[in-house]
C-alpha positions in Angstrom: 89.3 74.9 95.1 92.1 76.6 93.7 94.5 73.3 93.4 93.9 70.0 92.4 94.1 66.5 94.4 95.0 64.3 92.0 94.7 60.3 93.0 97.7 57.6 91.8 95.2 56.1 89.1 94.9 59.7 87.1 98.4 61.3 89.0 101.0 62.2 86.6 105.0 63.0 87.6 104.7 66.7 87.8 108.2 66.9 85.7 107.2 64.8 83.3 103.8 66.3 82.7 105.5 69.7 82.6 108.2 68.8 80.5 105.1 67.5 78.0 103.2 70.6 78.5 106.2 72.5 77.2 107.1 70.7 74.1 103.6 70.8 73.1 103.0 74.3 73.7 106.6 75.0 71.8 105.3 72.8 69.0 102.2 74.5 68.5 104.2 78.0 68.3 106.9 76.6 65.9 103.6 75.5 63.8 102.1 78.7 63.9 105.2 80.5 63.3 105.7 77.6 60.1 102.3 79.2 58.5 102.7 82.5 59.3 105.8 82.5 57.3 104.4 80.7 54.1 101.4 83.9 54.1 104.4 86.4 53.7 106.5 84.1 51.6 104.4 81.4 50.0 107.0 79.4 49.5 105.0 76.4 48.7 102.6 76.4 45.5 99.2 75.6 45.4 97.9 78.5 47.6 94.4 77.3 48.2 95.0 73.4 48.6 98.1 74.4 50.8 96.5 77.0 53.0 93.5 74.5 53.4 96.0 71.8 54.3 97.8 73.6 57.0 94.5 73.7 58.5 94.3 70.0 59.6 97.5 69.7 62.0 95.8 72.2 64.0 92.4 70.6 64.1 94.1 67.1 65.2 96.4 68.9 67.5 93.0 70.6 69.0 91.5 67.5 69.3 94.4 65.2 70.7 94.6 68.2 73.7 90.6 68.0 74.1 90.4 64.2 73.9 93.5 64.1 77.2 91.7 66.7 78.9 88.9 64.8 79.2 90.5 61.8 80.5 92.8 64.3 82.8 88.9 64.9 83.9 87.6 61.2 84.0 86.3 61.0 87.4 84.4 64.4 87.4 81.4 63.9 85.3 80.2 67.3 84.2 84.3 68.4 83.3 84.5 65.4 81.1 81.5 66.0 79.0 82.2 69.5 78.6 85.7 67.7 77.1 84.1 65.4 75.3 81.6 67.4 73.6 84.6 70.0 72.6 86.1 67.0 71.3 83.1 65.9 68.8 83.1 69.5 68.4 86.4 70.1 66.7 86.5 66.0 65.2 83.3 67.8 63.2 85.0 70.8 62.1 88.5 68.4 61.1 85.6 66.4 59.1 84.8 69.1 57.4 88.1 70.8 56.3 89.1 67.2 55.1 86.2 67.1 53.1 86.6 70.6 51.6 90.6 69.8 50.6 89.4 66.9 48.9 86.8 69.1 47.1 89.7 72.5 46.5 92.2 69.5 45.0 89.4 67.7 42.5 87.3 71.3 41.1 88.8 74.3 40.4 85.6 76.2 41.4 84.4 74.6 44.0 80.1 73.3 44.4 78.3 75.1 47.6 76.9 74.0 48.9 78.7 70.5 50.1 78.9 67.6 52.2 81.6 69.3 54.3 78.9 72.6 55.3 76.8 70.1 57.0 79.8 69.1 59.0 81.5 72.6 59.3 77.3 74.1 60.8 77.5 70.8 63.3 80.6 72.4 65.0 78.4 75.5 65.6 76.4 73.1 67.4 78.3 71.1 69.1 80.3 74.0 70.4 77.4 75.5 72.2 76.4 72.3 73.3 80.3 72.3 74.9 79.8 75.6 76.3 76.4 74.8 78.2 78.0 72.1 79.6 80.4 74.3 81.9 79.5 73.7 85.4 78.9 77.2 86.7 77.9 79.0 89.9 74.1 79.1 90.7 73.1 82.6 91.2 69.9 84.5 92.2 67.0 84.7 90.2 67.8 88.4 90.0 71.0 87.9 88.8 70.1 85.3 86.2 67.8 88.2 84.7 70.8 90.9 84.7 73.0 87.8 83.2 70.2 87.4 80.1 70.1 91.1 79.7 73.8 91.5 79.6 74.4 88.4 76.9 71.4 90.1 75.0 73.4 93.1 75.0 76.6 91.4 73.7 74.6 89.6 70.7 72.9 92.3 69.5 76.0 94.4 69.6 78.2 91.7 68.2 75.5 90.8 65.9 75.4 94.5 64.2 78.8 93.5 62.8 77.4 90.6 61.7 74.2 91.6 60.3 76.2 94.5 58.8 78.7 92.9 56.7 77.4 89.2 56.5 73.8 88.3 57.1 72.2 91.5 55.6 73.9 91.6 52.5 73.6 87.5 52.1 69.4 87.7 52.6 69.8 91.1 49.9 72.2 89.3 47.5 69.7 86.3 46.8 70.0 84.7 43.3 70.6 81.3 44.7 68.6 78.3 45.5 66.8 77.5 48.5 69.6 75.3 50.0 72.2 77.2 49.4 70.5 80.5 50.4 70.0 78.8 54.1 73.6 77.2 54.5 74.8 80.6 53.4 72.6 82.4 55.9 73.4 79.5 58.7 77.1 80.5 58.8 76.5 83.8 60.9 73.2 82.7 62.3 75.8 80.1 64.1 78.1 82.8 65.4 75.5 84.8 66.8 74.7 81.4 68.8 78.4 80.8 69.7 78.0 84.8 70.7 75.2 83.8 72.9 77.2 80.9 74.7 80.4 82.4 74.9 79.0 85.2 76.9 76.7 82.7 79.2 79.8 81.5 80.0 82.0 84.8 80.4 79.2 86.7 82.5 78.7 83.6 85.2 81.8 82.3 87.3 83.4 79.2 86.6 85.5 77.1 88.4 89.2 77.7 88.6 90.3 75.0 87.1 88.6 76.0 84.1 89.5 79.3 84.2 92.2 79.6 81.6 91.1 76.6 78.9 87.8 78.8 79.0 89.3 82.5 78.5 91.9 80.2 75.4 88.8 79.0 74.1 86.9 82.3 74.5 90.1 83.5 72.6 89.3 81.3 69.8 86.1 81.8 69.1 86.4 85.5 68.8 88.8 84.5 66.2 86.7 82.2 64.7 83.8 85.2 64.5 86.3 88.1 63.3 87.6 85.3 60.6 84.1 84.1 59.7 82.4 87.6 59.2 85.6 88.9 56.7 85.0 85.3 54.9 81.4 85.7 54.4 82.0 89.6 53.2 85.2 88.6 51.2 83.0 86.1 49.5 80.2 88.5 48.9 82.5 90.6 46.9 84.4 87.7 45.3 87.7 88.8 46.9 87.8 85.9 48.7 90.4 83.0 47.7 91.6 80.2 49.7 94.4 80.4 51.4 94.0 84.3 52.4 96.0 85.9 55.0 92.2 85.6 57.3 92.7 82.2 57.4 95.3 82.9 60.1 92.9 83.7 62.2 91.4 80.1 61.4 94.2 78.1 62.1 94.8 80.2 65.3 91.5 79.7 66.6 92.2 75.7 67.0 95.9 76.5 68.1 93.9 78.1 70.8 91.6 75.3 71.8 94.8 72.8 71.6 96.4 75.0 74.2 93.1 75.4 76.1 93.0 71.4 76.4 97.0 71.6 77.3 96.0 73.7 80.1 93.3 71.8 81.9 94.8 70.5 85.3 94.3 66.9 86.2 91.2 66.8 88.1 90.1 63.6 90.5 86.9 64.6 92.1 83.8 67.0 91.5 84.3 68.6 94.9 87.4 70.4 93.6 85.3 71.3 90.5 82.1 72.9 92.1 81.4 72.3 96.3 77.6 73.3 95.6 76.8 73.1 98.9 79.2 76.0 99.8 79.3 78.0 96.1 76.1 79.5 96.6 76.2 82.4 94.7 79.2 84.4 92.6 81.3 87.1 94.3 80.0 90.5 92.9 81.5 91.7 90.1 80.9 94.4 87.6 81.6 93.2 84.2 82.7 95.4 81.3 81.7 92.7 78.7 78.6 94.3 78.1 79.9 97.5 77.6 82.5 96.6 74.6 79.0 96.6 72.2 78.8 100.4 72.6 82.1 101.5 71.3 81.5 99.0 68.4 77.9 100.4 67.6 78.7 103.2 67.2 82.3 102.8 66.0 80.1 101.1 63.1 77.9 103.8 62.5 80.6 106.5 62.0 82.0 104.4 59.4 79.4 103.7 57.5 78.3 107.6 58.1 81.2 108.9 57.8 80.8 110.4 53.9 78.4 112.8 55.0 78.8 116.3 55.8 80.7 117.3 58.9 77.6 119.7 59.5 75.1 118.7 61.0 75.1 114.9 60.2 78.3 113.3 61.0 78.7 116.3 64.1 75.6 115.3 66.1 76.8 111.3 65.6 80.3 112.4 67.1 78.3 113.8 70.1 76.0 111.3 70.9 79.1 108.5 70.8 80.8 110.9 72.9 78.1 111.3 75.0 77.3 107.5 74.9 80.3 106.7 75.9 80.6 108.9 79.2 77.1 107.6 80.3 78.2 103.8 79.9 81.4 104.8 81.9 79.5 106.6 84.7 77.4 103.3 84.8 80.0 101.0 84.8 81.5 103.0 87.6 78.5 103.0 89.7 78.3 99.4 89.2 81.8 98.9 90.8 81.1 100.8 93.5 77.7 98.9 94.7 79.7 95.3 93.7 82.4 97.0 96.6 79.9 97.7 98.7 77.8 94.5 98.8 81.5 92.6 98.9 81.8 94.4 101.9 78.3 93.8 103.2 79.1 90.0 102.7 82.1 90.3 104.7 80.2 91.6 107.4 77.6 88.9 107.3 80.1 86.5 106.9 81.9 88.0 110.8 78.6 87.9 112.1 77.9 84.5 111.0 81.6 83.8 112.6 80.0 85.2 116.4 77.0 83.6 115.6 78.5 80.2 115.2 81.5 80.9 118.5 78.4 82.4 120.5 76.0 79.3 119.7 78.8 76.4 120.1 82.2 77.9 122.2 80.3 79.6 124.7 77.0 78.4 125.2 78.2 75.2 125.8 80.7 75.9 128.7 78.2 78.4 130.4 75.3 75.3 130.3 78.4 73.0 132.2 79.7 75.5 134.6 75.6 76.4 135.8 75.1 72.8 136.2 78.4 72.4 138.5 77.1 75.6 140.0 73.5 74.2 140.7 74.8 71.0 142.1 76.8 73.0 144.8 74.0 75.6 145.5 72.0 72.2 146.3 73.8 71.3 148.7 75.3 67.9 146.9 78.5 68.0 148.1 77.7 69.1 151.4 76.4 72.1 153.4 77.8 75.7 152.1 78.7 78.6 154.7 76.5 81.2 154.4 78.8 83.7 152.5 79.3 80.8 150.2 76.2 80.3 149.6 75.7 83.8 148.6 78.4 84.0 146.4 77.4 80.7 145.0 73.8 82.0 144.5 75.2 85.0 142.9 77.1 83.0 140.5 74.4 81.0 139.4 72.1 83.7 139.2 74.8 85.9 136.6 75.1 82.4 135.1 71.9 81.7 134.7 72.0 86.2 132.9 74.5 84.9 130.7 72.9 81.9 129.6 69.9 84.0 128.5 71.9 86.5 126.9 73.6 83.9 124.4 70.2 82.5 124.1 68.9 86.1 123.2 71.6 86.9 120.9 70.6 83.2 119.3 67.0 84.1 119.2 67.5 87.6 117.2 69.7 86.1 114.8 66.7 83.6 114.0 64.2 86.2 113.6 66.4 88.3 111.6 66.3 84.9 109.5 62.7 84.4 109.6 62.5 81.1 111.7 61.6 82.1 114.3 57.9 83.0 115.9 57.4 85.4 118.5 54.5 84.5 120.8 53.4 87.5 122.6 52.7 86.8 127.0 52.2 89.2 129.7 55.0 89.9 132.0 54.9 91.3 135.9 57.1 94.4 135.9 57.3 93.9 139.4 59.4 90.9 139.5 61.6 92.6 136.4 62.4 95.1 139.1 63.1 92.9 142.0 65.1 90.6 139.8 67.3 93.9 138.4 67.8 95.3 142.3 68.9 91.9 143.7 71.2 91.7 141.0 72.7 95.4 141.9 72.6 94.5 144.9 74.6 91.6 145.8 77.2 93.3 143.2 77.6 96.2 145.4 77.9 94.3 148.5 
């Protein structure tokens, strides 16, 4: 599952593809490296119009790379919608940046809300809808609880940062109209939803040739939250201006999703996206994602607690991070060591599965020929025995006959150690157990 089988219709010339690959991925850094260097220098005027200009190459560039990796995926359904969807996602979100340089170059100040917000909250949309289109593992109904537990975990912690800086202080601010009060309280509302997606995602295994577009476009939506909640604060205290060094992070966060289309393989067929038959169930895995919200919790409340006195206050909040901290490590190491150990239990069922299968179809199957060659000889078929031929030939086909039932024994526990099988209790003369076990000693000894 780990490599592709690409088909003549969707094959590429591996040189040529790579060779592609490259000068895109060079392109993208030269254009990064372009912008980063008119923040320090601004050697263009017209900071705001520019820095929302040099937004747009990146969105197209995104959504060239999104648009090819869907049709890289063209004969695998669920991989091509998930492309697709991106796709609509970041055409919505080049939409909207067009529409807000148009606004930045004809008003000074410009109106909020606009055309372009219902455009720029549709890409929170149709991001998630992206992101629950990533065909996944199907896991236990156990797991699935721990899963919803852990992304709970990571939104609410994520979503103190939020709350904190954006969303609590928009709702307090007020002093605007209905309309604009809910675009303005939209905005984080929709990261806390690309939170909740990103970490569906993150927390449940994917396939591999997903692997890295997913953890590029995990990359830039982090960068898309960390921008987003110093936008919405930098707006709140009217330090805010287009074209800010945060907008880096903005035009990184769709250099990212460019490169996470660049990387999708081609792909020809669902079964080297996701054999369901065979992917049962993830390997076990701790995961430290749900652990990063504690150190920022708390990192949080220091800062904002962090003018009172030493003694007792601040002390006690020192302690009980300190203290927090050690307990989510001894957790997260206990969780590592039962993931080991039920790795290791599935390695042992798998080895028994492995006897299982050689017991029931390797030797089974040999040991029903040989007793029916046996039985044809004991019966005289191909003529009348000697008598110490016989007896050996009786005492083969009576250790034969042992061995069969053994393997049929060994058969029979395995399928009431399954459950399918149902034991119908008879009596049994102990008697003939007896004489059965002495004849067997005793033609062995003579």
């Amino acid at each position: 599952m780990s490599t592709t089988n690409i088909d003549s219709p969707l094959q590429v010339a591996p040189r040529v593809r790579i060779s592609h690959t490259r000068a895109a991925v060079v392109a993208l850094a030269a254009y990064m490296l372009l912008y980063l260097s008119w923040q320090l220098f601004h050697w263009l005027p017209g900071k705001q119009q520019l820095g929302q200009a040099f937004l747009i190459p990146a969105d197209l560039a995104a959504l060239a790379a999104a648009v090819l990796a869907a049709r890289r995926c063209s004969r695998t359904p669920r991989l091509r919608s998930f492309w697709l969807m991106m796709s609509c996602a970041i055409a919505s979100e080049t939409v909207a940046d067009l529409l807000l340089l148009r606004t930045d170059i004809k008003y000074q100040v410009a109106p909020f809300p606009t055309v372009a917000d219902a455009f720029f909250l549709s890409f929170y949309v149709l991001l998630l809808l992206a992101l629950l289109r990533v065909p996944v593992a199907p896991i236990t109904a156990q797991k699935r609880l721990r899963i919803l537990l852990d992304g709970a975990i990571i939104v609410l912690g994520g979503g103190i940062v939020i709350w904190y800086f954006v969303l609590g202080p928009t709702a307090k601010a007020g002093g605007k109209d209905a309309l604009a009060m809910a675009v303005s309280v939209a905005y984080p509302v929709g990261d806390l939803i690309l939170l909740a997606g990103l970490a569906a995602v993150l927390l449940r295994r994917s396939p591999p040739v997903l692997r890295t577009p997913l953890l590029l476009i995990a990359a830039g939506i982090l960068a898309s939250i960390v921008a987003d909640v110093v936008y919405g604060n930098g707006v709140l205290n009217n330090t805010y201006t287009g074209g800010d060094p945060i907008d880096t992070l903005y035009v990184l966060e769709f250099v990212l999703f460019a490169l996470a289309g660049i990387s999708q393989p081609p792909v020809d067929s669902s079964t080297h996206v996701m054999p369901m038959a065979e992917w049962t169930e993830p390997a076990p895995r701790a995961s430290w994602l749900p652990y990063i919200t504690a150190p920022i919790g708390f990192g949080l409340l220091i800062g904002v607690e962090s003018d009172r006195p030493f003694f007792p206050d601040l002390s006690l909040i020192l302690i009980l991070t300190i203290v927090g901290g050690l307990v989510a490590a001894r957790q997260y190491l206990s969780l590592r060591e039962l993931a080991s150990a039920e790795a290791r239990l599935r390695h042992s069922e798998a080895v028994k599965d492995e006897f299982i299968s050689v017991v029931g179809h390797e030797l089974r199957t040999p040991l029903t020929s040989i007793r029916g060659s046996l039985g044809l000889l004991e019966g005289g078929v191909f003529g009348e025995l000697p008598v110490e031929a016989k007896d050996m030939v009786s005492l083969a086909v009576s250790n034969t006959d042992r061995l069969v039932k053994l393997v049929n024994d060994v058969l029979d526990i395995e399928r009431m150690g399954a459950g399918r099988m149902e034991l119908e209790l008879a009596p049994v003369s102990a008697s003939s157990l007896v004489r059965n076990a002495m004849q067997i000693v005793q033609m062995a000894a003579t």
